[in-house]
KEKE-3310 file (N, C-alpha, C; in steps of 0.2 Angstrom, whole numbers, plus 5000, padded with zeros to 4 digits):
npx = (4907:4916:4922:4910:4911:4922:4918:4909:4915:4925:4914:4911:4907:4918:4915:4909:4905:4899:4894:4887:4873:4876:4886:4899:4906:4917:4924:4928:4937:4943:4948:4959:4964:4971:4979:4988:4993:4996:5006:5016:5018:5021:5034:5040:5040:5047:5058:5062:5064:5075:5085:5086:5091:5104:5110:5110:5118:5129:5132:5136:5146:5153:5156:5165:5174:5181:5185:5193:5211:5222:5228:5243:5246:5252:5250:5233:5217:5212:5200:5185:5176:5179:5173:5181:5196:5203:5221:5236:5252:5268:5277:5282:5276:5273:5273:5274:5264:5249:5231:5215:5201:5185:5170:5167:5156:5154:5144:5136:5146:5157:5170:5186:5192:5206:5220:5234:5249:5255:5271:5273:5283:5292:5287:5275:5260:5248:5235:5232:5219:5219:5210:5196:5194:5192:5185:5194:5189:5198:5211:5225:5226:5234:5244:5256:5266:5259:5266:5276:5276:5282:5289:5291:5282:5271:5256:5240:5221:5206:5205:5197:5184:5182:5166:5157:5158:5156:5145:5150:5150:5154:5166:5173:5177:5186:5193:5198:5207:5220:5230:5231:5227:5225:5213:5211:5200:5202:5213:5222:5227:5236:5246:5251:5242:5231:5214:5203:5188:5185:5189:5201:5208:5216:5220:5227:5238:5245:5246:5253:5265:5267:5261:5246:5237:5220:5213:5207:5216:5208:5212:5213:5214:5212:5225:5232:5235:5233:5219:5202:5193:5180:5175:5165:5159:5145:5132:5119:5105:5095:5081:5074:5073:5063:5053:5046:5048:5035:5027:5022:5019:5007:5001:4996:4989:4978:4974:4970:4961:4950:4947:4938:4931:4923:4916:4907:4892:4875:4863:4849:4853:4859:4849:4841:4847:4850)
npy = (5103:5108:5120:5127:5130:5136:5149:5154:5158:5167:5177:5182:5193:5205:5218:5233:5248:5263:5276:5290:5292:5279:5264:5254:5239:5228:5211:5194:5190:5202:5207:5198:5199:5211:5213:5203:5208:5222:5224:5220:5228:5241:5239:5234:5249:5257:5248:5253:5268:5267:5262:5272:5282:5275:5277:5292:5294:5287:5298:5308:5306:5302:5317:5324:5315:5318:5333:5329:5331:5320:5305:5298:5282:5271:5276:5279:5272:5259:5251:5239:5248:5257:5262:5272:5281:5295:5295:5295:5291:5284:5272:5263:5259:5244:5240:5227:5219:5220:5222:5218:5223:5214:5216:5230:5242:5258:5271:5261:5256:5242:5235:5237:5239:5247:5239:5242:5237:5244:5246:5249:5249:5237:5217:5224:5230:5239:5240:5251:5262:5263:5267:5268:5257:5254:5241:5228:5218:5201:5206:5211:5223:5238:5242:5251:5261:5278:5293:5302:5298:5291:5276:5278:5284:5296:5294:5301:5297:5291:5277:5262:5250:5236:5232:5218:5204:5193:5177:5166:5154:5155:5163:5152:5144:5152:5151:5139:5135:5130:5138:5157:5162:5153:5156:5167:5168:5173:5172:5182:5188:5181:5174:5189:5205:5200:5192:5197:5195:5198:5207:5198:5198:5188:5180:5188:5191:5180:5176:5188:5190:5195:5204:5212:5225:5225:5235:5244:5260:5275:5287:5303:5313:5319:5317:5306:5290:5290:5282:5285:5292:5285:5278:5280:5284:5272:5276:5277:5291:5293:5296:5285:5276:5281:5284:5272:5271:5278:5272:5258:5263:5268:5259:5253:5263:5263:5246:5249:5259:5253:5243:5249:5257:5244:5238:5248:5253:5261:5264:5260:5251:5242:5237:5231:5220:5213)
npz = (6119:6126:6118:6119:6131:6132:6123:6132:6141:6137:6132:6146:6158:6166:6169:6172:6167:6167:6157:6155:6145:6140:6140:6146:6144:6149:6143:6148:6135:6130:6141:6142:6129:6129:6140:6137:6124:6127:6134:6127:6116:6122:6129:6115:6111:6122:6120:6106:6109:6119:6109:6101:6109:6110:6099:6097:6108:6101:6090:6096:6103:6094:6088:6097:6097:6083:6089:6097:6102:6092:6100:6102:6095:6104:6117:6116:6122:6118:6121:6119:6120:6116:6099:6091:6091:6090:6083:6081:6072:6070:6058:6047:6032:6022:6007:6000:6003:6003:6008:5999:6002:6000:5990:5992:5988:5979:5974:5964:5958:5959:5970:5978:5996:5999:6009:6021:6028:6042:6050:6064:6077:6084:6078:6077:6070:6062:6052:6039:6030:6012:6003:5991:5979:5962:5954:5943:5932:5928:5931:5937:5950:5951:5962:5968:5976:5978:5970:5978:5991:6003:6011:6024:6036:6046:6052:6054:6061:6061:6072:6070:6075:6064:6059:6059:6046:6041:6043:6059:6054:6041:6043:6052:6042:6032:6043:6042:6031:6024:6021:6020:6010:5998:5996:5989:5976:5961:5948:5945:5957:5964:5979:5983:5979:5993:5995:6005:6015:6025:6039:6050:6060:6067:6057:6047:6055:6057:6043:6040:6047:6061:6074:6073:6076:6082:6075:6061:6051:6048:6039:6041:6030:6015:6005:6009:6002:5989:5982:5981:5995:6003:6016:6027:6042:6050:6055:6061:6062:6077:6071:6064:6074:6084:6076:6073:6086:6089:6080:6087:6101:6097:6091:6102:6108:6099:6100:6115:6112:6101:6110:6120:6111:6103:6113:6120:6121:6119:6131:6128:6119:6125:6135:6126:6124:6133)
capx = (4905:4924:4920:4905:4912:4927:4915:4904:4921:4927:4910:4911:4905:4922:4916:4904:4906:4890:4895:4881:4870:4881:4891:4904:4905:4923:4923:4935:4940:4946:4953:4965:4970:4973:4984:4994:4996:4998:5016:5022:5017:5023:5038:5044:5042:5051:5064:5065:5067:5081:5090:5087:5097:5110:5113:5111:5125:5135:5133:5138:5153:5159:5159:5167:5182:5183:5184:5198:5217:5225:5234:5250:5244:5254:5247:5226:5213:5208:5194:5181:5169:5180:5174:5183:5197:5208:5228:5245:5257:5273:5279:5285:5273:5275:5269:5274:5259:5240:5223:5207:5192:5179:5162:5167:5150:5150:5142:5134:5151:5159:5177:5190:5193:5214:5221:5243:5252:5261:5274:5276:5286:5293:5283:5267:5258:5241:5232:5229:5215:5220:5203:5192:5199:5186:5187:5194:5189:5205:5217:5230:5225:5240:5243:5259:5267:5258:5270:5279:5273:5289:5287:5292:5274:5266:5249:5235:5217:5201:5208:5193:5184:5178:5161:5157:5154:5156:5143:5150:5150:5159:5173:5177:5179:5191:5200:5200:5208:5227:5234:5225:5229:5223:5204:5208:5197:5206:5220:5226:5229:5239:5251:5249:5238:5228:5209:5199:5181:5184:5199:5202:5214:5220:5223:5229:5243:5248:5248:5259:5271:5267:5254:5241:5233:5215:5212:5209:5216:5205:5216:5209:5218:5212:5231:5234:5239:5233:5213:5196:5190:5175:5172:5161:5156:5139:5131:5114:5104:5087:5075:5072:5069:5058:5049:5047:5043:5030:5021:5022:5015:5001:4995:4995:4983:4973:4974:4964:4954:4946:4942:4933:4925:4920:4913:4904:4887:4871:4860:4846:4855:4861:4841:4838:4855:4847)
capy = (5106:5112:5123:5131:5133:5143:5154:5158:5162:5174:5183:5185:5199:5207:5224:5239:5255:5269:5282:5293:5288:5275:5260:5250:5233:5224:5205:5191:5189:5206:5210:5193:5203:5217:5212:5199:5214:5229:5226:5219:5235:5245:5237:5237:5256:5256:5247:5256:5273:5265:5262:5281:5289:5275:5280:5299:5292:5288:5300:5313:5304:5303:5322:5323:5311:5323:5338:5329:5331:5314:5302:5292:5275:5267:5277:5276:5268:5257:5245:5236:5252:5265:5259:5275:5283:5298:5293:5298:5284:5284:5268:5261:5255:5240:5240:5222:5215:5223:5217:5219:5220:5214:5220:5237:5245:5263:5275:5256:5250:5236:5238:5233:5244:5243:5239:5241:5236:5248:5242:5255:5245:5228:5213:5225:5234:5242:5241:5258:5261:5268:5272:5264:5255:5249:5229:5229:5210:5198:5210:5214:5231:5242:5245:5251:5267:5284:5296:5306:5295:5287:5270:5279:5287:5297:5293:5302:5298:5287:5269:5261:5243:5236:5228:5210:5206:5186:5173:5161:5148:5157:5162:5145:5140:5155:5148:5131:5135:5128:5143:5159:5166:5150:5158:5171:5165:5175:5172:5189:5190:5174:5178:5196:5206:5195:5197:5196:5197:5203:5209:5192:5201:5185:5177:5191:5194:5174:5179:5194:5186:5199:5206:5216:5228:5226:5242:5249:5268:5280:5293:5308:5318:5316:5316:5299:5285:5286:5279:5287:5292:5283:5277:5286:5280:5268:5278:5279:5293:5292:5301:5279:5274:5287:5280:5266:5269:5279:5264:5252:5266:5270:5254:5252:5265:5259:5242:5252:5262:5247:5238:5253:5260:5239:5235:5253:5255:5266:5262:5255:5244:5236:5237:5228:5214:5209)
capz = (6125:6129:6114:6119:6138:6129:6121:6137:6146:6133:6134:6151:6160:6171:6172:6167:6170:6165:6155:6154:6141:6136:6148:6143:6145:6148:6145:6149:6132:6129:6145:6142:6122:6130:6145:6132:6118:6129:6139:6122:6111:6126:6130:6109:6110:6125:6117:6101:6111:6121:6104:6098:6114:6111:6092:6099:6112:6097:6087:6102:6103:6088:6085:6103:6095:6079:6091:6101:6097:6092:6103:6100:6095:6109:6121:6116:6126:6112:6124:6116:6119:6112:6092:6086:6092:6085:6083:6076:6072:6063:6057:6038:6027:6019:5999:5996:6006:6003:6007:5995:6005:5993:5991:5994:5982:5979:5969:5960:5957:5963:5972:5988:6001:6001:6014:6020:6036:6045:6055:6069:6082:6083:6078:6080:6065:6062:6043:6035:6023:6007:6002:5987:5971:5956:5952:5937:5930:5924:5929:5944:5952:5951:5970:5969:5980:5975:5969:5983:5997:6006:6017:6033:6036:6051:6047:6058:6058:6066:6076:6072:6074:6060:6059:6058:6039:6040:6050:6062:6048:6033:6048:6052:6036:6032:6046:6043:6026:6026:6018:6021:6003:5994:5996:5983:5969:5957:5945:5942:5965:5966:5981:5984:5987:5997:5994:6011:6015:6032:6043:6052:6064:6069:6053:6045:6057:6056:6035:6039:6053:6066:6078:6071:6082:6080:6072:6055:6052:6040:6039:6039:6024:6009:6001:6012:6000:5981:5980:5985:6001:6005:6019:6032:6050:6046:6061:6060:6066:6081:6069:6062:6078:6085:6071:6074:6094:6087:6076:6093:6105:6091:6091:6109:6110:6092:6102:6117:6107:6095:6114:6123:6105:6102:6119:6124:6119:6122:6136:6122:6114:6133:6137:6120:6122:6139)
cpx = (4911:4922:4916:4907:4915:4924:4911:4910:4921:4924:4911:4910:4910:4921:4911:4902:4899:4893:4889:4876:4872:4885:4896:4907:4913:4923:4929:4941:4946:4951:4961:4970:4974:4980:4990:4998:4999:5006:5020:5021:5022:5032:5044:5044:5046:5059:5067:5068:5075:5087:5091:5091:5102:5112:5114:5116:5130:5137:5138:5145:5156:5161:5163:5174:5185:5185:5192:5204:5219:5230:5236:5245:5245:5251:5240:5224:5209:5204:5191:5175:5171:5181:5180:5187:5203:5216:5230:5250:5260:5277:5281:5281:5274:5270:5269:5266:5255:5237:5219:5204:5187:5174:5162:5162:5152:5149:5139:5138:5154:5170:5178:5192:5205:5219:5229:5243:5254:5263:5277:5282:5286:5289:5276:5267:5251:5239:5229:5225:5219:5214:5201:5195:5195:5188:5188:5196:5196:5213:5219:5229:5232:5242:5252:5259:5262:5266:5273:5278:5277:5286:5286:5286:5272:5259:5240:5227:5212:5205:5203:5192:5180:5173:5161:5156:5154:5150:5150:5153:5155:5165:5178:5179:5186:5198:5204:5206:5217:5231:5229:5222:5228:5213:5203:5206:5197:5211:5223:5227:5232:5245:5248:5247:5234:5220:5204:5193:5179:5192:5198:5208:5219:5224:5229:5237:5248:5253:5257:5265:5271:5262:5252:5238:5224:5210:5211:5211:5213:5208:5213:5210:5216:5219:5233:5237:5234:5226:5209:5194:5185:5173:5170:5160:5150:5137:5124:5107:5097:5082:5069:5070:5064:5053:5045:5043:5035:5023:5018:5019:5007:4997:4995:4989:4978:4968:4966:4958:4947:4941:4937:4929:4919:4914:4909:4896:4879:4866:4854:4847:4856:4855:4839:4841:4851:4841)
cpy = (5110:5119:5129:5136:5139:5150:5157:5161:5168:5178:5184:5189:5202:5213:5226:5244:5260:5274:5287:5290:5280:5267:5256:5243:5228:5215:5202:5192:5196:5210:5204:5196:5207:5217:5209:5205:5220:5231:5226:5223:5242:5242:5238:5246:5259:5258:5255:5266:5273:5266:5268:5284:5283:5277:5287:5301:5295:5292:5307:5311:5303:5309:5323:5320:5316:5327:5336:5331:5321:5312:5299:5286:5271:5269:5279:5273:5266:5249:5244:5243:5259:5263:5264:5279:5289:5296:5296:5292:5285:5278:5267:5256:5249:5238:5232:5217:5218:5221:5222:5216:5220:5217:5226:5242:5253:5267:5268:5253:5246:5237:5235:5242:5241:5245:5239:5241:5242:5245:5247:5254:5237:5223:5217:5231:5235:5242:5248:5256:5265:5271:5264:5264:5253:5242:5232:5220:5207:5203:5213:5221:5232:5248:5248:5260:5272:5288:5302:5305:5290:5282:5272:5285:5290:5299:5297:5301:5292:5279:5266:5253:5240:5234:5222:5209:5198:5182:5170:5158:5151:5159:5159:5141:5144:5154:5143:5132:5134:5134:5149:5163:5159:5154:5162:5166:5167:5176:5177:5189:5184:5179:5185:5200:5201:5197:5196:5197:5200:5204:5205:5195:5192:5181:5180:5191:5187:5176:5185:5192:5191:5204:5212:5219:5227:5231:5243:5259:5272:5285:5298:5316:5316:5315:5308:5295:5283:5285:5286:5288:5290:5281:5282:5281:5276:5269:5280:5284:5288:5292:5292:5276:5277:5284:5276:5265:5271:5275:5261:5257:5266:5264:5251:5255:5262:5255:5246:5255:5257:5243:5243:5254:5252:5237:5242:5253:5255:5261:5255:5250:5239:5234:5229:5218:5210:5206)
cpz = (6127:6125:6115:6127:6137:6127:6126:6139:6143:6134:6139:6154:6166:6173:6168:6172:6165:6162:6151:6151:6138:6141:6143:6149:6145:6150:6145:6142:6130:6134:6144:6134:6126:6136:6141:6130:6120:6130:6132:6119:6115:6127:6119:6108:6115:6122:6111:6104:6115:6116:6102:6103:6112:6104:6093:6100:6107:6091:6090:6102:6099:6087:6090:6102:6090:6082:6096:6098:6098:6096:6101:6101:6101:6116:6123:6117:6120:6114:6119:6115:6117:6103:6091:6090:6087:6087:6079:6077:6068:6064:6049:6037:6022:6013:5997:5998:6009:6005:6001:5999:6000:5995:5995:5987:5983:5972:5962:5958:5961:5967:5977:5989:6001:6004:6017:6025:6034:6052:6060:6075:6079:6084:6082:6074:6064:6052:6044:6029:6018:6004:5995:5982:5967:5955:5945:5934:5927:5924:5936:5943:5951:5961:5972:5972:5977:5975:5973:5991:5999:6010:6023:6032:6043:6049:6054:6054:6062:6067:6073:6072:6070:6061:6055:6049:6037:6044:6052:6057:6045:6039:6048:6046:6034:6036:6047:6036:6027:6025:6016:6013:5996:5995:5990:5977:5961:5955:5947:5952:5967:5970:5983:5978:5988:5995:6000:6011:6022:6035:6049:6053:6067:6064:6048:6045:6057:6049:6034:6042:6059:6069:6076:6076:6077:6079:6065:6054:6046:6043:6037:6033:6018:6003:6002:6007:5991:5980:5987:5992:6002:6009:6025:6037:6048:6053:6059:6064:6069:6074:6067:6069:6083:6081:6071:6083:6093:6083:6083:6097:6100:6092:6096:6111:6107:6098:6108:6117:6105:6101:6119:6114:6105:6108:6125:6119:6122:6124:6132:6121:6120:6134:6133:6121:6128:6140)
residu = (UNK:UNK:UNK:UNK:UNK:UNK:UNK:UNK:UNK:UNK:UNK:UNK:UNK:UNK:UNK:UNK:UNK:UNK:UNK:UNK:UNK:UNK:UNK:UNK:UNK:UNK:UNK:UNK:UNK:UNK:UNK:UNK:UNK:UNK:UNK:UNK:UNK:UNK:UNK:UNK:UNK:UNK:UNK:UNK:UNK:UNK:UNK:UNK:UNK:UNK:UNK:UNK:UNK:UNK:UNK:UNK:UNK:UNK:UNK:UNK:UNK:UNK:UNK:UNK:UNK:UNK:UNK:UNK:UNK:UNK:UNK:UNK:UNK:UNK:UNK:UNK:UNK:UNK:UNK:UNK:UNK:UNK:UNK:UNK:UNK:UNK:UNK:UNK:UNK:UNK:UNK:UNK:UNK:UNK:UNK:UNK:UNK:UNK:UNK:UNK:UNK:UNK:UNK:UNK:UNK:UNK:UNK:UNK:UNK:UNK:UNK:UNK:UNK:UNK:UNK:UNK:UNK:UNK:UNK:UNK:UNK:UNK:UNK:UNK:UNK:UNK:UNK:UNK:UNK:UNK:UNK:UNK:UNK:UNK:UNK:UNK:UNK:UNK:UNK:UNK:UNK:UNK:UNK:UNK:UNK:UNK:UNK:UNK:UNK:UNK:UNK:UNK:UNK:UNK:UNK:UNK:UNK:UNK:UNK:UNK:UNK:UNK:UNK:UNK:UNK:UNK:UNK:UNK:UNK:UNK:UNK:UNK:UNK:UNK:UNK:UNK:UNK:UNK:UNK:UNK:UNK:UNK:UNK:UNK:UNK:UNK:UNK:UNK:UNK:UNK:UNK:UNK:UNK:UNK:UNK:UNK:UNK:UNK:UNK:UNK:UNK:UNK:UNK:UNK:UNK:UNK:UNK:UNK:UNK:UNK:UNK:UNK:UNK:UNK:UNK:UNK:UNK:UNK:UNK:UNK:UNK:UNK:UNK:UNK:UNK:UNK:UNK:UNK:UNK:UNK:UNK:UNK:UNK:UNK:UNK:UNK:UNK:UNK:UNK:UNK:UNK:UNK:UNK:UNK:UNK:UNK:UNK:UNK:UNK:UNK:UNK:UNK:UNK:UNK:UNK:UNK:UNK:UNK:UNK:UNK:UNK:UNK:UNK:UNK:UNK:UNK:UNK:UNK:UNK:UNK:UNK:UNK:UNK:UNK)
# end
């Protein structure tokens, strides 16, 4: 009996409007999809347009930092909401002790990003990227100086903040680890270089004995330090979100469409229903 109650409500009659030959008939059940589905169809294109002006944001800002001149490391505002700032730093490179970021892919091969303090100031030093290295299986990279490229270094080029690249979980477990250099799982990196899966700023600088800024610096000269230039900002333009607002409006109309075309019909057929 509940059953049957359910299906009279649904039908129920909350409106009807005359459209010349034609009327349209709005019942309970339809107006209760429609109120549900509408805000949330509305409301995700909303959203995804929000996302396209702030990728827009960021992308306006980045050429805005390209365009700037660079400030002295010590004296850039390097908050949580400035990712990428442009800098000039002179300090002395220390060769004995690298990172390999792993799972650095490009162009389908497998590689590390590799990574070298600079010690600019006392008890305080920033990693510089060198650029991309190939994995070369059973065998110690060859990380050693490039040729005409002295330890005392001013290095100009993007501040930047890395992105996450661990959960939670995997984290805590790199930090539980007694020794942060027992993780590497290859012979051939016993000792240094180290091989990292993220720049674990605090571990790192434990490893090193001295406070790491939480930075990494892509140098902007392709002469820099010996390896590959690859890395680029992971800055994705609007045009994907646009897209995407586009679907979620779409089927918001669809949505009203399907409930006026399903629940209109000619005077006849009303005549006949009744």
């Amino acid at each position: 009996m509940s059953g049957f109650r359910a299906m009279k409500l649904f039908k129920a009659t909350l409106l009807k409007i005359p459209l010349g030959q034609r009327e349209f008939t709005l019942t309970f059940g339809w107006f209760v999809l429609v109120i549900t589905l509408l805000p949330v169809l509305l409301k995700l294109g909303v959203w995804q347009l929000e996302r396209a002006a702030q990728r827009q944001k960021a992308r306006d800002d980045l050429q805005l930092v390209m365009t700037q001149a660079p400030v002295a490391l010590d004296q850039a505002s390097l908050g949580v909401k400035e990712t990428m700032v442009r800098v000039t730093v002179a300090g002395e490179l220390d060769w004995s002790k690298q990172f390999l970021l792993d799972n650095q892919v490009h162009n389908t091969m497998p590689g590390y990003e590799v990574l070298v303090p600079l010690n600019y100031a006392p008890n305080k030093a920033v990693l510089v990227s060198r650029g991309w290295l190939p994995e070369t299986p059973g065998k110690k990279p060859d990380l050693s100086p490039p040729s005409g490229v002295a330890a005392k270094q001013e290095v100009q080029g993007l501040a930047v903040i890395p992105k996450a690249r661990l959960s939670d979980y995997q984290r805590n477990i790199v930090r539980q680890s007694k020794d942060y250099k027992e993780l590497n799982p290859k012979p051939e990196l016993a000792d240094w270089p180290v091989l990292i899966q993220e720049e674990d700023f605090a571990a790192l600088s434990s490893l090193l004995q001295t406070r790491l800024l939480p930075r990494v610096i892509q140098p902007q000269s392709d002469l820099a330090f010996g390896y590959r230039r690859v890395w680029q900002p992971s800055l994705r333009g609007p045009a994907v979100n646009y897209g995407y607002a586009a679907q979620w409006f779409g089927m918001a109309l669809l949505l009203l469409g399907m409930m006026v075309w399903l629940n209109t019909r000619h005077q006849d057929q009303v005549a006949t229903a009744q």
